[in-house]
MARLO-518478 format. One record per atom (N, C-alpha, C): atom name; x, y, z; residue in one letter. Coordinates in nm, 3 decimals. Layout:
<recs>
> CA:X:Y:Z:A
...
</recs>
This chain:
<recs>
> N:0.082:-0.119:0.000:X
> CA:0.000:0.000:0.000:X
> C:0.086:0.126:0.000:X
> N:0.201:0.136:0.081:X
> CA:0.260:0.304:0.061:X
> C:0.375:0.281:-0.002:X
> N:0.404:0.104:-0.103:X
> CA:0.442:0.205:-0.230:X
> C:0.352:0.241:-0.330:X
> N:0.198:0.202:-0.334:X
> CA:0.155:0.272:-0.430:X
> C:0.131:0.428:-0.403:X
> N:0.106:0.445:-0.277:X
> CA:0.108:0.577:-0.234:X
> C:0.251:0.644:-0.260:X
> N:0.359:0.583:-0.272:X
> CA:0.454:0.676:-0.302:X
> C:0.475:0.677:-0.477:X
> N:0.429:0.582:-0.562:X
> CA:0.430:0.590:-0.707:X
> C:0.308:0.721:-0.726:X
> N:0.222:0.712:-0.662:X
> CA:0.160:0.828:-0.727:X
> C:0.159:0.970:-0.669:X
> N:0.262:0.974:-0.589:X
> CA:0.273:1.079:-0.516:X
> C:0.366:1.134:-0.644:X
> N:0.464:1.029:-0.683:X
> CA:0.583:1.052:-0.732:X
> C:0.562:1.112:-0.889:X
> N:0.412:1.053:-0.958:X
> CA:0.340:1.061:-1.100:X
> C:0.336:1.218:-1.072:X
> N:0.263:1.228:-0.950:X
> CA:0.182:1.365:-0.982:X
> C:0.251:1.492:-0.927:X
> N:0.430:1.427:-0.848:X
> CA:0.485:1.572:-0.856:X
> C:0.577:1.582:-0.973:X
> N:0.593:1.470:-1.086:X
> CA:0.645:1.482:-1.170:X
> C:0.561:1.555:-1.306:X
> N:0.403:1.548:-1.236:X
> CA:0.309:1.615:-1.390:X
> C:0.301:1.789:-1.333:X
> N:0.359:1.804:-1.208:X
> CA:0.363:1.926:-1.189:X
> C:0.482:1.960:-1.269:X
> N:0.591:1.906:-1.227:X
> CA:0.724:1.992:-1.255:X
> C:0.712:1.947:-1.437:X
> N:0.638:1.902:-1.515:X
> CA:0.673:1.956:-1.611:X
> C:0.532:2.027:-1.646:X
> N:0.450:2.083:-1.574:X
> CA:0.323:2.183:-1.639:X
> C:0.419:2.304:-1.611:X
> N:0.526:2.329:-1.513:X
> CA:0.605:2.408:-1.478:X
> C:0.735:2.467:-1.546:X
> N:0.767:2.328:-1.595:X
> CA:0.979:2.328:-1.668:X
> C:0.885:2.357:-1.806:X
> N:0.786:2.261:-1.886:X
> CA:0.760:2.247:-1.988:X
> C:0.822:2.299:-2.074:X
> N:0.894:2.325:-2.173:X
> CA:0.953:2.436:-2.289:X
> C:0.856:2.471:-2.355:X
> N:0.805:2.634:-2.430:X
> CA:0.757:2.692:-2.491:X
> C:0.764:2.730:-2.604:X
> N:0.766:2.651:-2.726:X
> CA:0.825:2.648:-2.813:X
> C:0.748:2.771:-2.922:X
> N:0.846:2.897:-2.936:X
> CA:0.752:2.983:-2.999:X
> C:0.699:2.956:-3.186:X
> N:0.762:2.849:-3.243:X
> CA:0.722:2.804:-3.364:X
> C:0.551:2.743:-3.328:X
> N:0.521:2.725:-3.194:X
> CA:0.391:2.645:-3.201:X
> C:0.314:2.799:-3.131:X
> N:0.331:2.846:-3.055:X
> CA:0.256:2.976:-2.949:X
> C:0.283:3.109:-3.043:X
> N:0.353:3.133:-3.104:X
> CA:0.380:3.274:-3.155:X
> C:0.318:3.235:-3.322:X
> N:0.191:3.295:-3.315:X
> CA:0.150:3.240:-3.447:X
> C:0.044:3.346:-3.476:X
> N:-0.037:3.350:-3.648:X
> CA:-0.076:3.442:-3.640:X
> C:-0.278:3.410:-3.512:X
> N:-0.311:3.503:-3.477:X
> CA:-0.433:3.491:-3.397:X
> C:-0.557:3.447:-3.471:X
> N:-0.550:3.494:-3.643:X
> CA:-0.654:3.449:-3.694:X
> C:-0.784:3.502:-3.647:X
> N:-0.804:3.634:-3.588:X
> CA:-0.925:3.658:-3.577:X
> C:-1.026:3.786:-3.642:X
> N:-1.153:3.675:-3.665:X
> CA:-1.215:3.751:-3.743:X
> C:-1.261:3.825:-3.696:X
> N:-1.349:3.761:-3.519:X
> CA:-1.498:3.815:-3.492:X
> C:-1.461:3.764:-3.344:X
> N:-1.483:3.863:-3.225:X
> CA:-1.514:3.810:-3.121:X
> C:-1.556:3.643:-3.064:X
> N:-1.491:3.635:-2.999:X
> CA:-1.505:3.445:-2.962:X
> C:-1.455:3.443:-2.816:X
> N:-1.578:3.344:-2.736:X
> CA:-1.569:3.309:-2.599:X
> C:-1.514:3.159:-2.613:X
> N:-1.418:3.103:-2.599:X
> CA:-1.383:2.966:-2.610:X
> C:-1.350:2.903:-2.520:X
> N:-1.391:2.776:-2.478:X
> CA:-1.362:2.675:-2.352:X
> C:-1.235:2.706:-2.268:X
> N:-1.154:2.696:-2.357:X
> CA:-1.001:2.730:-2.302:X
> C:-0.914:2.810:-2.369:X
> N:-1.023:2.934:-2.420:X
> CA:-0.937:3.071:-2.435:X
> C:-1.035:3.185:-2.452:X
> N:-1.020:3.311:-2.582:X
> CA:-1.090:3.405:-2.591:X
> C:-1.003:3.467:-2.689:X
> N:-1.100:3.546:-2.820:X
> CA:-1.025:3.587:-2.902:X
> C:-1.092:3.723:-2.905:X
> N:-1.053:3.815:-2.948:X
> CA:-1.082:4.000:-2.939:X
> C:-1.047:4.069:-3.046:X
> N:-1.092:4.164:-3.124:X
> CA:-1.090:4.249:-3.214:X
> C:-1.056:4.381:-3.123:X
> N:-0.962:4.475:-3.143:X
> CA:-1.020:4.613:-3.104:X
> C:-1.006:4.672:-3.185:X
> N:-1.050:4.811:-3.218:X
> CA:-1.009:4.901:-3.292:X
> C:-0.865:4.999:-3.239:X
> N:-0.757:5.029:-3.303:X
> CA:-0.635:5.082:-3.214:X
> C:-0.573:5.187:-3.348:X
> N:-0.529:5.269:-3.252:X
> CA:-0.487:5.370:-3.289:X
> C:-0.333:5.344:-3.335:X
> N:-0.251:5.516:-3.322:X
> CA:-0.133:5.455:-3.308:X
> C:-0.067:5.479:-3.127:X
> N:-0.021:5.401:-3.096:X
> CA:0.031:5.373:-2.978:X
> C:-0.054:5.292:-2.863:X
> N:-0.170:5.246:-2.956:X
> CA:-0.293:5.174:-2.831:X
> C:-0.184:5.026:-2.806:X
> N:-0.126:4.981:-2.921:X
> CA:-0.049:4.818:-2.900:X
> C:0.048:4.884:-2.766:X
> N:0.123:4.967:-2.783:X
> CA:0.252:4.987:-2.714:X
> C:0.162:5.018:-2.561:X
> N:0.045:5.086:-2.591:X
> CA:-0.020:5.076:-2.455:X
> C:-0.050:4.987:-2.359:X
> N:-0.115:4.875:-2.464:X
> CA:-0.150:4.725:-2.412:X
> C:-0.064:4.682:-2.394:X
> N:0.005:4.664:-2.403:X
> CA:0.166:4.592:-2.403:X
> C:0.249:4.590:-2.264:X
> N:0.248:4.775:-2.214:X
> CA:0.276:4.765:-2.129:X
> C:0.147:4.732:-1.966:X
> N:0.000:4.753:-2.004:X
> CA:-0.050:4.628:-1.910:X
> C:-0.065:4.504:-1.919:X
> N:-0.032:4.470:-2.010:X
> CA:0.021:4.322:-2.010:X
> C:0.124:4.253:-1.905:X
> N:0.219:4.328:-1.970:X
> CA:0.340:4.308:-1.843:X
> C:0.362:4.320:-1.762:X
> N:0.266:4.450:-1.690:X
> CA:0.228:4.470:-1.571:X
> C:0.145:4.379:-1.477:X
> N:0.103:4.252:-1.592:X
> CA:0.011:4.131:-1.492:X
> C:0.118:4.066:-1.446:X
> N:0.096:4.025:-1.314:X
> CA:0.196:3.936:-1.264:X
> C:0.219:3.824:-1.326:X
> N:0.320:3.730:-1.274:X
> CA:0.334:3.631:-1.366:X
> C:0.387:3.581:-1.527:X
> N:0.373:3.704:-1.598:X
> CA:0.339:3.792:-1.711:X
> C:0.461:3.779:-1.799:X
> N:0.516:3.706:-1.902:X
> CA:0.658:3.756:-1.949:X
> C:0.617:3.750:-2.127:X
> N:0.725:3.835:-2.213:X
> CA:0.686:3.806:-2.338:X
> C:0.781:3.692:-2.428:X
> N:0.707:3.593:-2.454:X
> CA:0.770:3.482:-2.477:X
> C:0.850:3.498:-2.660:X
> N:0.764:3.615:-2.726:X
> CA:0.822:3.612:-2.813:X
> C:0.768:3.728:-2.929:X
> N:0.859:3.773:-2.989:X
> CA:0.780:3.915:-3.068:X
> C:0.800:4.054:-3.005:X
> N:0.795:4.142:-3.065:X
> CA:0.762:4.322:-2.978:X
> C:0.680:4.353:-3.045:X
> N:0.655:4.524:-3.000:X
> CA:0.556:4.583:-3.038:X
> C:0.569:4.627:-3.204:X
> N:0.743:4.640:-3.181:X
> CA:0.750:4.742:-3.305:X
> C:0.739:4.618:-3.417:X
> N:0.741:4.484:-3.396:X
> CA:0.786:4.374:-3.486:X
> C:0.569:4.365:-3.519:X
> N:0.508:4.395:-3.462:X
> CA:0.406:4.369:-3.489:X
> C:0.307:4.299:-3.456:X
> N:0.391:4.196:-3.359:X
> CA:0.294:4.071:-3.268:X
> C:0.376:4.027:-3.191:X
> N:0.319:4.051:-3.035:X
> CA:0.418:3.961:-2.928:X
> C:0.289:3.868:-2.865:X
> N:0.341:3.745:-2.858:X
> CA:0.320:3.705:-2.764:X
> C:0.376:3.650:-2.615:X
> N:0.260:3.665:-2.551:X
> CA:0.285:3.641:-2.358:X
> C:0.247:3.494:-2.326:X
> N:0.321:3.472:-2.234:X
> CA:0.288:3.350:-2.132:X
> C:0.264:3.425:-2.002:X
> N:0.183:3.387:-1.950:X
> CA:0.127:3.424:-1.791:X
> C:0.077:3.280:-1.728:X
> N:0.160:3.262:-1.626:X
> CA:0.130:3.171:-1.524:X
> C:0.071:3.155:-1.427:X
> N:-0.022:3.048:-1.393:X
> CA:-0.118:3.096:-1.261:X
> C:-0.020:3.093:-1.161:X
> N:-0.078:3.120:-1.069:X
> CA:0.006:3.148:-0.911:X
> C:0.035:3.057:-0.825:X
> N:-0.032:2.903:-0.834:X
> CA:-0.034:2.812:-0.760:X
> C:0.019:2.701:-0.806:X
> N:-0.008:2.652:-0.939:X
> CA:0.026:2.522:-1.015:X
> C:0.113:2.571:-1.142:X
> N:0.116:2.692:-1.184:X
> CA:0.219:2.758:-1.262:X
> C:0.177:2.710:-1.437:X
> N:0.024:2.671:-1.413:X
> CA:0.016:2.601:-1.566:X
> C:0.007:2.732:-1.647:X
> N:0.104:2.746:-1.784:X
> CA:0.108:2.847:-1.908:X
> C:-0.028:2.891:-1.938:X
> N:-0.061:3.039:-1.976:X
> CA:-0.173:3.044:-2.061:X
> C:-0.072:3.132:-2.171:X
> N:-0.122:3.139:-2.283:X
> CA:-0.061:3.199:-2.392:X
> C:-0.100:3.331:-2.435:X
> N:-0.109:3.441:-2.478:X
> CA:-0.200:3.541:-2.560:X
> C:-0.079:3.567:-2.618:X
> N:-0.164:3.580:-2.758:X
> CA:-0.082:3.636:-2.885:X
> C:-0.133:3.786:-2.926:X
> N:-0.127:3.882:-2.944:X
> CA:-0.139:4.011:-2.988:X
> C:-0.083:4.075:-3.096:X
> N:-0.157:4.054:-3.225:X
> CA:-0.154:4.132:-3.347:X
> C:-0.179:4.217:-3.425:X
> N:-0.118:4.344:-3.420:X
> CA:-0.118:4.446:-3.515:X
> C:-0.183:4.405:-3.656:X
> N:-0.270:4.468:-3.696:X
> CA:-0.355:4.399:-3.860:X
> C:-0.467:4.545:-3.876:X
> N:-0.341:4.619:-4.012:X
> CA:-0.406:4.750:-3.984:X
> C:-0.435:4.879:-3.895:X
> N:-0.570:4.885:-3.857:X
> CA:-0.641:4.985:-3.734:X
> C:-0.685:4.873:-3.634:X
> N:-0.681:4.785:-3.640:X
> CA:-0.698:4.663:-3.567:X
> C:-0.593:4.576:-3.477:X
> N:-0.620:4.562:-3.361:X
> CA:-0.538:4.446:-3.296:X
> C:-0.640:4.338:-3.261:X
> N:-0.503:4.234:-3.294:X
> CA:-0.621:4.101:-3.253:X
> C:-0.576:3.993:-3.191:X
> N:-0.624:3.997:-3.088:X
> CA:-0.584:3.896:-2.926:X
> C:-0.641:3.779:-2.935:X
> N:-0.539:3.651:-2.916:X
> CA:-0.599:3.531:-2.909:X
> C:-0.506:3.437:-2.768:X
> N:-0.579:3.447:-2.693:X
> CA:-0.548:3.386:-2.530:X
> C:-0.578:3.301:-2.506:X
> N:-0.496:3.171:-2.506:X
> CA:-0.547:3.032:-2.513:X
> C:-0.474:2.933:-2.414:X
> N:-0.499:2.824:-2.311:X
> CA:-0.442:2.794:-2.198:X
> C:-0.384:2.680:-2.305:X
> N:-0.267:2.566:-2.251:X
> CA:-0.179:2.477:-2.287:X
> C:-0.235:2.402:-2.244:X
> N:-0.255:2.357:-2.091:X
> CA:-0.283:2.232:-2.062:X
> C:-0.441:2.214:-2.026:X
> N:-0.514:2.086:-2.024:X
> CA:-0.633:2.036:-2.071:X
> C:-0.746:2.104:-2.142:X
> N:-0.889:2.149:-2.103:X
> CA:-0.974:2.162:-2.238:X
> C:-1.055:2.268:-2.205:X
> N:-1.080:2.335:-2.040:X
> CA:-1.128:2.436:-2.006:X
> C:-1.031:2.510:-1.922:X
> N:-1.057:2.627:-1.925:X
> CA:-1.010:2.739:-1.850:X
> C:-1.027:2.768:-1.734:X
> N:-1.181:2.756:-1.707:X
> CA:-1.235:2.791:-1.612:X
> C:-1.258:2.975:-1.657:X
> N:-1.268:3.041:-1.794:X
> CA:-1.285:3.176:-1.738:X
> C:-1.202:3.265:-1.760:X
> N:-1.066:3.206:-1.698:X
> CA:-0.931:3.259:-1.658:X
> C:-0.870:3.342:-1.749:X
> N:-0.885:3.293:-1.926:X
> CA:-0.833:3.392:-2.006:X
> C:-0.919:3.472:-2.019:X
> N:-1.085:3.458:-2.049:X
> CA:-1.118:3.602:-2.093:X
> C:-1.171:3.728:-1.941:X
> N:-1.122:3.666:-1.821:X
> CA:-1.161:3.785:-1.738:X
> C:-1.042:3.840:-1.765:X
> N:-0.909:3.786:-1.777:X
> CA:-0.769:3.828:-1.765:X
> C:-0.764:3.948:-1.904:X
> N:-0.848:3.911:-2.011:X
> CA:-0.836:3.985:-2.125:X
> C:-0.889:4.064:-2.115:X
> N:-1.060:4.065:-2.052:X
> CA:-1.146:4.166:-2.045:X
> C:-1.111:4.277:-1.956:X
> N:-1.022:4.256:-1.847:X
> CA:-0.962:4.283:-1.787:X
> C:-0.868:4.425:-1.818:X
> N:-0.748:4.379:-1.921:X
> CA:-0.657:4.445:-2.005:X
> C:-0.751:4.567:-2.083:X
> N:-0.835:4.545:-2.147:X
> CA:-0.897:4.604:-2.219:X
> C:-0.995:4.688:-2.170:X
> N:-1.032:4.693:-2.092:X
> CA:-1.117:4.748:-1.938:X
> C:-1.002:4.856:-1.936:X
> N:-0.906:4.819:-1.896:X
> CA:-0.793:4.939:-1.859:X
> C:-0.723:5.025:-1.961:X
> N:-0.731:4.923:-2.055:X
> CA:-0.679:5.003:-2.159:X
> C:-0.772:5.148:-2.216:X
> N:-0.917:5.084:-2.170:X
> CA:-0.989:5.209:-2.256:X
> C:-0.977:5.350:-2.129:X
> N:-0.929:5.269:-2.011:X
> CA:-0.944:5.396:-1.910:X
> C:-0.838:5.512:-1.921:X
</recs>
């Protein structure tokens, strides 16, 4: 009995440390967002805004200002960065990509590991954008 208790102790601090180490490979996360039209999705959220000039460089910097928050790949001036932001407890990746397209930017925030969110990306987005218009 407590070695099966120690095999699965051992499974499930090993599925932590890689939702954690995992590598981020920006050929798969840094891609274009593809969005046409507003979208609420299980385990993300995609956004249209209308932007000026300097609204990206605006967003950009509350982006980074979320904790957790780093840019995994891209700048502003290149046209599309995307972020990884980590939750606070289990450290699992969520992704948002942010693309310049025209008078338009277009945000696509999508979690890595399993099939719902719980939420998490589009309050985090609605969020950004909330502030941004303030």
């Amino acid at each position: 009995m407590k070695m099966i208790f120690w095999a699965i102790l051992l499974i499930v601090i090993a599925g932590l440390a890689w939702i954690r180490l995992a590598p981020s490979d920006p050929d798969v996360w840094h891609v274009d967002p593809k969005v046409t039209a507003d979208q609420d999705l299980a385990g993300g959220v995609r956004r249209r805004i209308p932007a000026q000039e300097g609204t990206f460089a605006q967003l950009d910097r509350i982006i980074l200002a979320t904790p957790r928050t780093e840019v995994l790949a891209g700048s502003v001036e290149d046209g599309k960065v995307t972020y990884i932001t980590r939750s606070q407890w289990m450290g699992f990746p969520d992704y948002t990509t942010v693309m310049a397209n025209d008078d338009v930017l277009e945000l696509h925030a999508r979690l890595r590991f399993g099939q719902s969110d719980m939420g998490v990306n589009k309050a985090r987005v609605d969020d950004w954008l909330a502030r941004l218009e303030d």
